[in-house]
PDB file of N, H, CA, C and O in Angstrom:
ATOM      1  N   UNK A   1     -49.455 114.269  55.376  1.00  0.00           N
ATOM      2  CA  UNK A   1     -48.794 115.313  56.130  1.00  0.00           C
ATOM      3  C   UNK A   1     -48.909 114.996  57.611  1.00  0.00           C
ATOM      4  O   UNK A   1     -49.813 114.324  58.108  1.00  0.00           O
ATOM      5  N   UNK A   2     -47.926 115.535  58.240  1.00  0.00           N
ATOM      6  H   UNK A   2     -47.192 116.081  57.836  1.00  0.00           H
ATOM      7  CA  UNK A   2     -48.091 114.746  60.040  1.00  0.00           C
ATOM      8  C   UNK A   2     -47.969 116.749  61.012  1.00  0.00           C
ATOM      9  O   UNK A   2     -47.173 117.660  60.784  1.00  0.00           O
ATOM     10  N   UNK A   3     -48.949 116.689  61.865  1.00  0.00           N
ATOM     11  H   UNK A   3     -49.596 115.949  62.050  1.00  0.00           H
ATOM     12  CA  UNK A   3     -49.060 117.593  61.888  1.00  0.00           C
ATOM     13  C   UNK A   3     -48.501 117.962  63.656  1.00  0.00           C
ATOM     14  O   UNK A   3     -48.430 116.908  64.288  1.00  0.00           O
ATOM     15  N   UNK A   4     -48.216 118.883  64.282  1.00  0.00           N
ATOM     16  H   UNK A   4     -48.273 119.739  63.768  1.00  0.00           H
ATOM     17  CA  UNK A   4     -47.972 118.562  65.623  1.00  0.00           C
ATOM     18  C   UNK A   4     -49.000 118.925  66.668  1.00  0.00           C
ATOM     19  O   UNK A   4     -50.106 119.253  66.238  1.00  0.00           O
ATOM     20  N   UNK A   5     -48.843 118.920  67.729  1.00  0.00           N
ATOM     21  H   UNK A   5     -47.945 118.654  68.078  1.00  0.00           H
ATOM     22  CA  UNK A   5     -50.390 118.977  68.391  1.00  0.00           C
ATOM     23  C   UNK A   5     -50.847 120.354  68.822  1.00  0.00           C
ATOM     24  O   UNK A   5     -51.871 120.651  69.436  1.00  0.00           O
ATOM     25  N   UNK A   6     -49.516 121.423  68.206  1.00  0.00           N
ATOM     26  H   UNK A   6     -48.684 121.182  67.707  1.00  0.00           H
ATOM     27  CA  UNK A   6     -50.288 123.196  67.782  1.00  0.00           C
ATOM     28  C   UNK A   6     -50.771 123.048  66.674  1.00  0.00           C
ATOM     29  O   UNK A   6     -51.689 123.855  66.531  1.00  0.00           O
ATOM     30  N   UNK A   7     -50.598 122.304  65.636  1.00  0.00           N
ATOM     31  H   UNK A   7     -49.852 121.648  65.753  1.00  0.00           H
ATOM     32  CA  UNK A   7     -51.408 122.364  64.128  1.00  0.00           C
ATOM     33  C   UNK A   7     -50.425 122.513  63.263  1.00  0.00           C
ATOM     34  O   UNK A   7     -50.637 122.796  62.084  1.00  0.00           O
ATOM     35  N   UNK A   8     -49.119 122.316  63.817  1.00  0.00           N
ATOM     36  H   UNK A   8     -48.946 122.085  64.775  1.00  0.00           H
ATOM     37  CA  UNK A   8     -48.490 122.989  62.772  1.00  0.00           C
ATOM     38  C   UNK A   8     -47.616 121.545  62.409  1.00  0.00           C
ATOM     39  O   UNK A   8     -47.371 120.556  63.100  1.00  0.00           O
ATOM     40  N   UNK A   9     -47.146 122.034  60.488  1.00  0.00           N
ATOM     41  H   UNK A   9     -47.346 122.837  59.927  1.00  0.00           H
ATOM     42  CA  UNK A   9     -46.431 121.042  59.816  1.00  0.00           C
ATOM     43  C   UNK A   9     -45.503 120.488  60.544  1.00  0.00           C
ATOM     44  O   UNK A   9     -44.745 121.258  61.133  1.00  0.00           O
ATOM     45  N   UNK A  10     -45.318 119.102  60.695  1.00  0.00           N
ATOM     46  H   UNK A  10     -45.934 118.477  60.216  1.00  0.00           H
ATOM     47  CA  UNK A  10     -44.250 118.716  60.760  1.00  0.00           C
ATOM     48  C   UNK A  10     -43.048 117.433  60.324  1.00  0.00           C
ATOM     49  O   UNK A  10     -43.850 116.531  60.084  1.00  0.00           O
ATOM     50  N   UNK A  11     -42.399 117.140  60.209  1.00  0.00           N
ATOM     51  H   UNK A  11     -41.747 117.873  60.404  1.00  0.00           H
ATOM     52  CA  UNK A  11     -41.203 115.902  59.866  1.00  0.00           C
ATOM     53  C   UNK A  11     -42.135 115.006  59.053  1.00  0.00           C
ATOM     54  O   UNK A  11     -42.403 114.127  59.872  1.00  0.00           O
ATOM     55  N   UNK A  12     -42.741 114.728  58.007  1.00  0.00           N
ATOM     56  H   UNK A  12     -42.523 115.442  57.342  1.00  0.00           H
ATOM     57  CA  UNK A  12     -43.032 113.506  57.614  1.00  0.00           C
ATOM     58  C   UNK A  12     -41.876 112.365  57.968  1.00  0.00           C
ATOM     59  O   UNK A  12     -40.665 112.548  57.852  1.00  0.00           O
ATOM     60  N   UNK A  13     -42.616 110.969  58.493  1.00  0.00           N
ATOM     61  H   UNK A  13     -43.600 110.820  58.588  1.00  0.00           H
ATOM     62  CA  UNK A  13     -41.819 109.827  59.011  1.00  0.00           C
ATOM     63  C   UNK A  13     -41.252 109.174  57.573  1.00  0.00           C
ATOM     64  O   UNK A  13     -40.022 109.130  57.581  1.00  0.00           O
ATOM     65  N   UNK A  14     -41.899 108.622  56.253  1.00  0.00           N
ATOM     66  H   UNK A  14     -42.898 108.658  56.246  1.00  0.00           H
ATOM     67  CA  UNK A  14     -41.388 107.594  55.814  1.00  0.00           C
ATOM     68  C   UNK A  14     -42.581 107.961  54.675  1.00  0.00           C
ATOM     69  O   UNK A  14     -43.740 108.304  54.908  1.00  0.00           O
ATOM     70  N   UNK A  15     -42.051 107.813  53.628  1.00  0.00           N
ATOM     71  H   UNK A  15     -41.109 107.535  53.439  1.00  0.00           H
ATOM     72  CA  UNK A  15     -42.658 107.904  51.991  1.00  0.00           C
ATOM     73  C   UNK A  15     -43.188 106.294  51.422  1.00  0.00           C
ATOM     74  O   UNK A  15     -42.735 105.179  51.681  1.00  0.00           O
ATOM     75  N   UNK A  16     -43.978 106.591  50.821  1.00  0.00           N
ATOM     76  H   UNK A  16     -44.346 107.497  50.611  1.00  0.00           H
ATOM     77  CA  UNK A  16     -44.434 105.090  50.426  1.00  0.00           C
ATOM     78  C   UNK A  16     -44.176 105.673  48.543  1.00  0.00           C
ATOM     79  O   UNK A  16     -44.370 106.850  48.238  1.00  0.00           O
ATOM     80  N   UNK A  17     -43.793 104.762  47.646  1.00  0.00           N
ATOM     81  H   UNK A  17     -43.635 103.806  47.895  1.00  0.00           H
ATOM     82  CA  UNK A  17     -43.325 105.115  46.873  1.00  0.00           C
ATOM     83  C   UNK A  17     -43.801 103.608  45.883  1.00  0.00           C
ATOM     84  O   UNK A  17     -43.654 102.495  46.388  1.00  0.00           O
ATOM     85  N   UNK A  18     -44.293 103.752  44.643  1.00  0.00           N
ATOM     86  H   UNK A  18     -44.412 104.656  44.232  1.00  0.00           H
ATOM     87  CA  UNK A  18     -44.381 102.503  43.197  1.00  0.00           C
ATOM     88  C   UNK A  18     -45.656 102.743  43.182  1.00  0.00           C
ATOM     89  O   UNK A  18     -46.445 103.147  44.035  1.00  0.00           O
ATOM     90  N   UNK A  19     -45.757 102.407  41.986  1.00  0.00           N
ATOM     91  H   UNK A  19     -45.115 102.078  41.293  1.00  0.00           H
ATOM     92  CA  UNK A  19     -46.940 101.972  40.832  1.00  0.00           C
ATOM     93  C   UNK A  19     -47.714 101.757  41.445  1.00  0.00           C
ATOM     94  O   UNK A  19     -48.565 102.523  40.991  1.00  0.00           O
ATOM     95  N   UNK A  20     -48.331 101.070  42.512  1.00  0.00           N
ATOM     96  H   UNK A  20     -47.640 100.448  42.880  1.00  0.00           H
ATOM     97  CA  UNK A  20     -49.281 100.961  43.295  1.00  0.00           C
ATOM     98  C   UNK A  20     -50.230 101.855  43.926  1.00  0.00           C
ATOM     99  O   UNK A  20     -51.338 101.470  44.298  1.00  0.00           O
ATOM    100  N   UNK A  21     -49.825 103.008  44.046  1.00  0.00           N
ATOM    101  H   UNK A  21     -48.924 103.321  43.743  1.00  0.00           H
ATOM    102  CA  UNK A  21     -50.267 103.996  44.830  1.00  0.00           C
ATOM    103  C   UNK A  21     -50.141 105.130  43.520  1.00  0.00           C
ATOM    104  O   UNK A  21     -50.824 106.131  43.738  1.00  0.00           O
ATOM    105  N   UNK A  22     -49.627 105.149  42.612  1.00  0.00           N
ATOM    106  H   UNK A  22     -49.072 104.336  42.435  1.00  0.00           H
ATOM    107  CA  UNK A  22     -50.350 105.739  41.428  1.00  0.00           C
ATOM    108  C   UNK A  22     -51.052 105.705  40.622  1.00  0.00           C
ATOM    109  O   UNK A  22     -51.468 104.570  40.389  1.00  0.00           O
ATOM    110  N   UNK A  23     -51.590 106.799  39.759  1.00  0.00           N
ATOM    111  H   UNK A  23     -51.252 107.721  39.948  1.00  0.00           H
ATOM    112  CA  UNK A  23     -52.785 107.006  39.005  1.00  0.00           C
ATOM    113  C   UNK A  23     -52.548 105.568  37.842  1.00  0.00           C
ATOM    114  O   UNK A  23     -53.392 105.121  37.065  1.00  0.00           O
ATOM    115  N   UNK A  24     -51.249 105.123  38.037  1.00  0.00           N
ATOM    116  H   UNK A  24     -50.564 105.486  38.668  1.00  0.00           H
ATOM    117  CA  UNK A  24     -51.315 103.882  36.766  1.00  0.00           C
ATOM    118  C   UNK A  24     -50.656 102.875  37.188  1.00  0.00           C
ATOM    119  O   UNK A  24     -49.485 102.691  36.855  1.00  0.00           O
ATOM    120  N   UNK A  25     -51.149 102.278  37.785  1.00  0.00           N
ATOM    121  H   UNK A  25     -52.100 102.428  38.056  1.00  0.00           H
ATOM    122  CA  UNK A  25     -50.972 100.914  39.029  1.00  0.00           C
ATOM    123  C   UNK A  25     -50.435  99.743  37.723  1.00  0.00           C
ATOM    124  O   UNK A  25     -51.129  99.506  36.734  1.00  0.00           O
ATOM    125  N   UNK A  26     -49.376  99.251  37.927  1.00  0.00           N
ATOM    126  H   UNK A  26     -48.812  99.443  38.730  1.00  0.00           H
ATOM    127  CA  UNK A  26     -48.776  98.125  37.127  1.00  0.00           C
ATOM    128  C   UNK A  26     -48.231  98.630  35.916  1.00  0.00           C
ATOM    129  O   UNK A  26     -48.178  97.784  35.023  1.00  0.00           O
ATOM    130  N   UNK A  27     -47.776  99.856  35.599  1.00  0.00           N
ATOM    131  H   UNK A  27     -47.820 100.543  36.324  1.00  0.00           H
ATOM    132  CA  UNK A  27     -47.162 100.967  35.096  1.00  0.00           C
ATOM    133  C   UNK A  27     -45.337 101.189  35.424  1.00  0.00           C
ATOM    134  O   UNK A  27     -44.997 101.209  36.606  1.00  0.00           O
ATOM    135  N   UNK A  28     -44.406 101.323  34.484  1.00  0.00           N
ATOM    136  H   UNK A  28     -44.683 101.306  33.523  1.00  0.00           H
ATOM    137  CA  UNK A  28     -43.404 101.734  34.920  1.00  0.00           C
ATOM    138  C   UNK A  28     -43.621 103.520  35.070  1.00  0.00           C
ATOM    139  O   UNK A  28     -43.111 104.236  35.932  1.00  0.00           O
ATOM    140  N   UNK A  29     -44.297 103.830  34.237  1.00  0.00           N
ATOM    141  H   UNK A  29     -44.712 103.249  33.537  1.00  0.00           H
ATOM    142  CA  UNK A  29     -44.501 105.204  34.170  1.00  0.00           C
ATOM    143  C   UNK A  29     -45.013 105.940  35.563  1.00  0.00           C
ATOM    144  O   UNK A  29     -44.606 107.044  35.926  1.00  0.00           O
ATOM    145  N   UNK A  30     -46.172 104.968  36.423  1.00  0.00           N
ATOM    146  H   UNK A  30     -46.502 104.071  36.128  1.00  0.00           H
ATOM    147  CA  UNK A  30     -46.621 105.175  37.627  1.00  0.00           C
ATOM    148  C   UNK A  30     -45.487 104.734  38.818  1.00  0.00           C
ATOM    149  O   UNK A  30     -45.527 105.498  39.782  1.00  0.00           O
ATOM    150  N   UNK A  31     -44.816 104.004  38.893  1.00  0.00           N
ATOM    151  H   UNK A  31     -44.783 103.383  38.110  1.00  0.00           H
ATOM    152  CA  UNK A  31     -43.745 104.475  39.849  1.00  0.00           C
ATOM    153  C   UNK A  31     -43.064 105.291  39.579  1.00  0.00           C
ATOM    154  O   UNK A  31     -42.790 105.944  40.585  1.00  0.00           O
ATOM    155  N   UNK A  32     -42.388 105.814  38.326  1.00  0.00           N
ATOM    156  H   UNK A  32     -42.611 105.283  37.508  1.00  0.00           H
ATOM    157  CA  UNK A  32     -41.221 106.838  38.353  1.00  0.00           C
ATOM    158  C   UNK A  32     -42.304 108.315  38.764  1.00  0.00           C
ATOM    159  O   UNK A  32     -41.824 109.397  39.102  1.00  0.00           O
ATOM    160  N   UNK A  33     -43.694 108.065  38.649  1.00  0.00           N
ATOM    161  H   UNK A  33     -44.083 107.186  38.374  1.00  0.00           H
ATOM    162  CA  UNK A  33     -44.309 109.647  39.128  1.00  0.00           C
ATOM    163  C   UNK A  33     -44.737 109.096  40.557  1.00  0.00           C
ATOM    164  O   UNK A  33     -45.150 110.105  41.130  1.00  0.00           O
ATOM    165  N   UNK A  34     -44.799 108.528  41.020  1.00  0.00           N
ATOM    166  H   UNK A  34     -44.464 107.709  40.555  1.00  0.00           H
ATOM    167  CA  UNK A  34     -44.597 108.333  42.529  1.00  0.00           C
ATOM    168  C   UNK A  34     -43.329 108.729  43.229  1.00  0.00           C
ATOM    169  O   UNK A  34     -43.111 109.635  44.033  1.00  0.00           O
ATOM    170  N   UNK A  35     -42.700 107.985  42.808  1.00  0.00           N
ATOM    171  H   UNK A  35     -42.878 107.249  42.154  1.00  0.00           H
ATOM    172  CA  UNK A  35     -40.767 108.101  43.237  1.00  0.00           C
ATOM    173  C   UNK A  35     -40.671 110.081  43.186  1.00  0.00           C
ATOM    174  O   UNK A  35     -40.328 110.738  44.169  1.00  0.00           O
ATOM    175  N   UNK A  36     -41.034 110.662  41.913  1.00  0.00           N
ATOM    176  H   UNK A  36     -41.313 110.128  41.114  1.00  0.00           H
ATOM    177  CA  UNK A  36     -41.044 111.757  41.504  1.00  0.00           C
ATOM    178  C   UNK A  36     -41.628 113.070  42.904  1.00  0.00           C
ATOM    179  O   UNK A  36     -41.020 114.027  43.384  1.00  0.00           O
ATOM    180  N   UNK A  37     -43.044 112.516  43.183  1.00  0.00           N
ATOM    181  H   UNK A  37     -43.538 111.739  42.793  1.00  0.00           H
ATOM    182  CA  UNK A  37     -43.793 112.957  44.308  1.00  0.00           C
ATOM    183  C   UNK A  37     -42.911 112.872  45.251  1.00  0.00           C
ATOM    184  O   UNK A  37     -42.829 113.936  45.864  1.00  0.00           O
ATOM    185  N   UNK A  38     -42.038 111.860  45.731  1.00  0.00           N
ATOM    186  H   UNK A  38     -42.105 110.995  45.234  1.00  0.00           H
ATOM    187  CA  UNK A  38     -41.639 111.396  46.864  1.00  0.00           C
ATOM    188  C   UNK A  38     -40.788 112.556  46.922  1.00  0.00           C
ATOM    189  O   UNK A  38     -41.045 113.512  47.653  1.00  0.00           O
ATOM    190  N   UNK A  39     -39.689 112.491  46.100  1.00  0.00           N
ATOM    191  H   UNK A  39     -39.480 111.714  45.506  1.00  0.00           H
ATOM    192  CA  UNK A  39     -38.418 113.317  46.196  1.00  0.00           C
ATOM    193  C   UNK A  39     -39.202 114.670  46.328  1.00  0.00           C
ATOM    194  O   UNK A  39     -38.736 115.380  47.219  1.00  0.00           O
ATOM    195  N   UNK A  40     -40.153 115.142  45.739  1.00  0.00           N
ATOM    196  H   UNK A  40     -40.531 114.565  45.015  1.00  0.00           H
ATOM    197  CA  UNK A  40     -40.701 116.460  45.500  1.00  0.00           C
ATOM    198  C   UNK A  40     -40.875 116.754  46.768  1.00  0.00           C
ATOM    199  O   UNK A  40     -40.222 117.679  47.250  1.00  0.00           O
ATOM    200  N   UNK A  41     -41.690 116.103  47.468  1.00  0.00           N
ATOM    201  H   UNK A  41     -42.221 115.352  47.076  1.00  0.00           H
ATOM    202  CA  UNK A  41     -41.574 116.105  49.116  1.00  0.00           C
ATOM    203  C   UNK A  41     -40.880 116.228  50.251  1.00  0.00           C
ATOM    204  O   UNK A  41     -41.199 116.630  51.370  1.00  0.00           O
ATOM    205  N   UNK A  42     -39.668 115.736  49.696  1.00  0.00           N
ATOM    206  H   UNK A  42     -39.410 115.410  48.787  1.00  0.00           H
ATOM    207  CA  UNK A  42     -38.476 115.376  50.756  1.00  0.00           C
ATOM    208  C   UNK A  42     -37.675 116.727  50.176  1.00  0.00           C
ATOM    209  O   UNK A  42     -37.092 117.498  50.937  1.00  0.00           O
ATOM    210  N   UNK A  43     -37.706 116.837  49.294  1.00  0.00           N
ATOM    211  H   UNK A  43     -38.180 116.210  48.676  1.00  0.00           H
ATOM    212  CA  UNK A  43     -36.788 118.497  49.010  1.00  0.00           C
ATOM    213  C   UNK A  43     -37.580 119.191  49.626  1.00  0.00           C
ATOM    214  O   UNK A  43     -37.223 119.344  50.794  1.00  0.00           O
ATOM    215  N   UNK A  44     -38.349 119.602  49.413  1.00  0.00           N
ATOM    216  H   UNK A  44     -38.639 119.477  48.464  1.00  0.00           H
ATOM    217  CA  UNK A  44     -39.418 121.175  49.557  1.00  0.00           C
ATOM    218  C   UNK A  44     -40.838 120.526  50.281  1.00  0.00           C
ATOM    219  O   UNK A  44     -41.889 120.393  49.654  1.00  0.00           O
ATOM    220  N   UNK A  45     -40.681 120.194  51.554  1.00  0.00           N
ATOM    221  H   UNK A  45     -39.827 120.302  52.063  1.00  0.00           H
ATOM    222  CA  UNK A  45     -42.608 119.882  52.056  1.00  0.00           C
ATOM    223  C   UNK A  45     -43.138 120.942  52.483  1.00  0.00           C
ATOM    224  O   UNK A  45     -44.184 120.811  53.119  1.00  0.00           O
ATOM    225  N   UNK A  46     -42.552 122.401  52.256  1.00  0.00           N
ATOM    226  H   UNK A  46     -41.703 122.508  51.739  1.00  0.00           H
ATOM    227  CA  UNK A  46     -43.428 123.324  52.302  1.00  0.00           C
ATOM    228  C   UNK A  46     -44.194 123.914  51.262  1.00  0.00           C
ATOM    229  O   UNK A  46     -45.063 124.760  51.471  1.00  0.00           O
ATOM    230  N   UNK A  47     -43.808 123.377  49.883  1.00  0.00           N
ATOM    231  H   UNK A  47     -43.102 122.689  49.713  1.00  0.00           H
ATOM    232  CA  UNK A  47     -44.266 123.781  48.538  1.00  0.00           C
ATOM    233  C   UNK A  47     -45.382 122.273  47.976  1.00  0.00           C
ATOM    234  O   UNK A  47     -45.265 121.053  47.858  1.00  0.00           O
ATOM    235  N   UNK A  48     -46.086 122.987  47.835  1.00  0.00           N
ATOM    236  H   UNK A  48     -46.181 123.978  47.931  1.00  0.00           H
ATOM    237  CA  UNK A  48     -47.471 121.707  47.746  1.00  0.00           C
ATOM    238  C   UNK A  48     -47.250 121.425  46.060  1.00  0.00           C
ATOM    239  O   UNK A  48     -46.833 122.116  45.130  1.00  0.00           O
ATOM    240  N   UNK A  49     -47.710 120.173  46.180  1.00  0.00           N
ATOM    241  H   UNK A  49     -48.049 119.612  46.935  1.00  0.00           H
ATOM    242  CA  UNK A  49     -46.982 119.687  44.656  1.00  0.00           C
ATOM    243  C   UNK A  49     -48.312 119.455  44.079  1.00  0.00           C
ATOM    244  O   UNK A  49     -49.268 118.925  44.645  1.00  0.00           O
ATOM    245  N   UNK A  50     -48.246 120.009  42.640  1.00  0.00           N
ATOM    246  H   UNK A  50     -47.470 120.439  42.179  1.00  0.00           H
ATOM    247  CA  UNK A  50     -49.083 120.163  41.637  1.00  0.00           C
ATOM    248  C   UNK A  50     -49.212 118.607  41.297  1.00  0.00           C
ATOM    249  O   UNK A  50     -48.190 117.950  41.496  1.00  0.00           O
ATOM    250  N   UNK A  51     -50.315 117.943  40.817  1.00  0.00           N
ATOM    251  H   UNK A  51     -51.145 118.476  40.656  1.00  0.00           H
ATOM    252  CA  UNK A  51     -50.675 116.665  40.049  1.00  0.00           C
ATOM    253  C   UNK A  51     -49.777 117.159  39.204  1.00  0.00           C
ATOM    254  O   UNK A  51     -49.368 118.306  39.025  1.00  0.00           O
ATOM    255  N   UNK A  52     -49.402 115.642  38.465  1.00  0.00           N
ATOM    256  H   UNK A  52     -49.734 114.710  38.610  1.00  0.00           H
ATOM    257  CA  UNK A  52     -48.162 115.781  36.809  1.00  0.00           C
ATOM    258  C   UNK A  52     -49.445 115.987  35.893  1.00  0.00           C
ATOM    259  O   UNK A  52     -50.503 115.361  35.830  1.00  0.00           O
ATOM    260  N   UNK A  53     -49.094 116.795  35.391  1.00  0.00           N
ATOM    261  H   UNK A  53     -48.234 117.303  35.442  1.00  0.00           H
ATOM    262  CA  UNK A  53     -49.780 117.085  33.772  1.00  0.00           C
ATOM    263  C   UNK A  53     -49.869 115.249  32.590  1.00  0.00           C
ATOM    264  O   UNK A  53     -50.731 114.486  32.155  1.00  0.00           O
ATOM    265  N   UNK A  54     -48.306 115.401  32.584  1.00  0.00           N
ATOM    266  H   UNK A  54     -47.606 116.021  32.938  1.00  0.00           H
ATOM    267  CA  UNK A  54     -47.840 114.408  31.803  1.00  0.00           C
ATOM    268  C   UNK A  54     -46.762 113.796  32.318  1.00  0.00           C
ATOM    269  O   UNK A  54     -45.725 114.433  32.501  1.00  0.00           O
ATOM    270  N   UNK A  55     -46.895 112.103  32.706  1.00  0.00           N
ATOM    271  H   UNK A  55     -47.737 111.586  32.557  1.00  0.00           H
ATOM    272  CA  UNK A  55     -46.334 111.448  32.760  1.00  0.00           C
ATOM    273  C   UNK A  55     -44.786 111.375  32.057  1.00  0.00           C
ATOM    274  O   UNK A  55     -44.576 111.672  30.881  1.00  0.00           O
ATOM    275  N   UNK A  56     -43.788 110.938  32.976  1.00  0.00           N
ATOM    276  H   UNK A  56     -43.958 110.696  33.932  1.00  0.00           H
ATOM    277  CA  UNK A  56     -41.919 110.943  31.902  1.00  0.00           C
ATOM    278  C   UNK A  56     -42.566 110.039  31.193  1.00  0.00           C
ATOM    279  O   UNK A  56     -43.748 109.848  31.478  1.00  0.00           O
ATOM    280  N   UNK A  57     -42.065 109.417  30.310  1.00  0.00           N
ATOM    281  H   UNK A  57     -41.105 109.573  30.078  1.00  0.00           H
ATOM    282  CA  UNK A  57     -41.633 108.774  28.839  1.00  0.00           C
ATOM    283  C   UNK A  57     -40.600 107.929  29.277  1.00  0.00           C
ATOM    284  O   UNK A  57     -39.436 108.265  29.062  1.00  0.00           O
ATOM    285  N   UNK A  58     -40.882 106.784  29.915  1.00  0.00           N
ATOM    286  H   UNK A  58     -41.828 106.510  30.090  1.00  0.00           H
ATOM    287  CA  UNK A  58     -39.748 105.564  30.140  1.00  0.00           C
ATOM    288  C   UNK A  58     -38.887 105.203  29.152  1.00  0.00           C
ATOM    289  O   UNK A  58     -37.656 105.165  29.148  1.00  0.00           O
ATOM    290  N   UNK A  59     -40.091 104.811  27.896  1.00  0.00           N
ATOM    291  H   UNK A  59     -41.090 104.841  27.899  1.00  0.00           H
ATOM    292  CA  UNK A  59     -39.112 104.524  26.612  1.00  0.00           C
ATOM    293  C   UNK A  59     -37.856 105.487  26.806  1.00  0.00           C
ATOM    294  O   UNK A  59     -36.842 105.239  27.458  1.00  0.00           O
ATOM    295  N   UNK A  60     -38.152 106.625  26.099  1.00  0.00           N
ATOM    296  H   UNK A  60     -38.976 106.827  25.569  1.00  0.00           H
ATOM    297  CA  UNK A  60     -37.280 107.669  26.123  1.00  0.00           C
ATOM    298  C   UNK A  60     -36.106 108.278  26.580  1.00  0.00           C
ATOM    299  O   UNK A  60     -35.119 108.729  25.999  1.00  0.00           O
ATOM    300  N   UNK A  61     -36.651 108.132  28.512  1.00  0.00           N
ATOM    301  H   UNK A  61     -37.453 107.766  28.984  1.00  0.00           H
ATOM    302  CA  UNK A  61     -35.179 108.190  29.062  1.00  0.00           C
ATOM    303  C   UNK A  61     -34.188 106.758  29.372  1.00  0.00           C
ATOM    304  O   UNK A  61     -33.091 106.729  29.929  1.00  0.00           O
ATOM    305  N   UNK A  62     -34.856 105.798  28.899  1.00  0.00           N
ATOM    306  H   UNK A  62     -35.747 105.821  28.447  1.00  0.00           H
ATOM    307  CA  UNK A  62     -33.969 104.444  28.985  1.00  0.00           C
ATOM    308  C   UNK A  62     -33.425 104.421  27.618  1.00  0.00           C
ATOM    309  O   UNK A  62     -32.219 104.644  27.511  1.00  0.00           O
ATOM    310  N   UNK A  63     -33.872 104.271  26.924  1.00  0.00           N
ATOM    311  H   UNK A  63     -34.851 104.090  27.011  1.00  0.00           H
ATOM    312  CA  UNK A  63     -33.514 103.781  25.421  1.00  0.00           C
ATOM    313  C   UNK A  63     -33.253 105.311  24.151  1.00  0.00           C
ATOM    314  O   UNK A  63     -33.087 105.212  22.935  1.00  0.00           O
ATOM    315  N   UNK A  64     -33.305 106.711  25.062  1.00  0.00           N
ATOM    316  H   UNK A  64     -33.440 106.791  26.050  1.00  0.00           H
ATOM    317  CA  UNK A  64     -33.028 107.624  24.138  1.00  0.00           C
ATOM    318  C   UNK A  64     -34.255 107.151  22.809  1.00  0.00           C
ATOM    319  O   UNK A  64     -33.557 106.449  22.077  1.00  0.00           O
ATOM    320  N   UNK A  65     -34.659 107.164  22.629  1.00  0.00           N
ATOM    321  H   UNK A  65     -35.225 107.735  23.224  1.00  0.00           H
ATOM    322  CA  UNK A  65     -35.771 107.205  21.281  1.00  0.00           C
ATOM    323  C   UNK A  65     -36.358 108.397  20.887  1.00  0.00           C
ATOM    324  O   UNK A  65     -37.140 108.416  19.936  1.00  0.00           O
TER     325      UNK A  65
END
């Protein structure tokens, strides 16, 4: 969060986003919940985002299974 020099919220600059920086590093599942965070952020950065319960299902939404 980037804050201004009254304290208050402001503009995040630039999202860092992949598997790397999620709970499952070398994961397709951990970038799409990164990517996920990201957008969650960039819509609404006044609504604080809950940890995912449960990871999407890559299989699933690629291949319908």
């Amino acid at each position: 969060m980037v804050y201004d020099s009254e304290g208050k919220l402001g503009d995040a600059s630039f999202f860092i986003v992949g598997d790397q920086i999620s709970s499952l590093p070398g994961w397709q599942e951990g970038a799409i919940a990164a990517a996920l965070h990201a957008i969650s952020r960039i819509a609404r950065p006044d609504v604080a985002i809950t940890p995912l319960l449960n990871l999407p299902d890559t299989r699933l939404m690629v291949e319908g299974i």
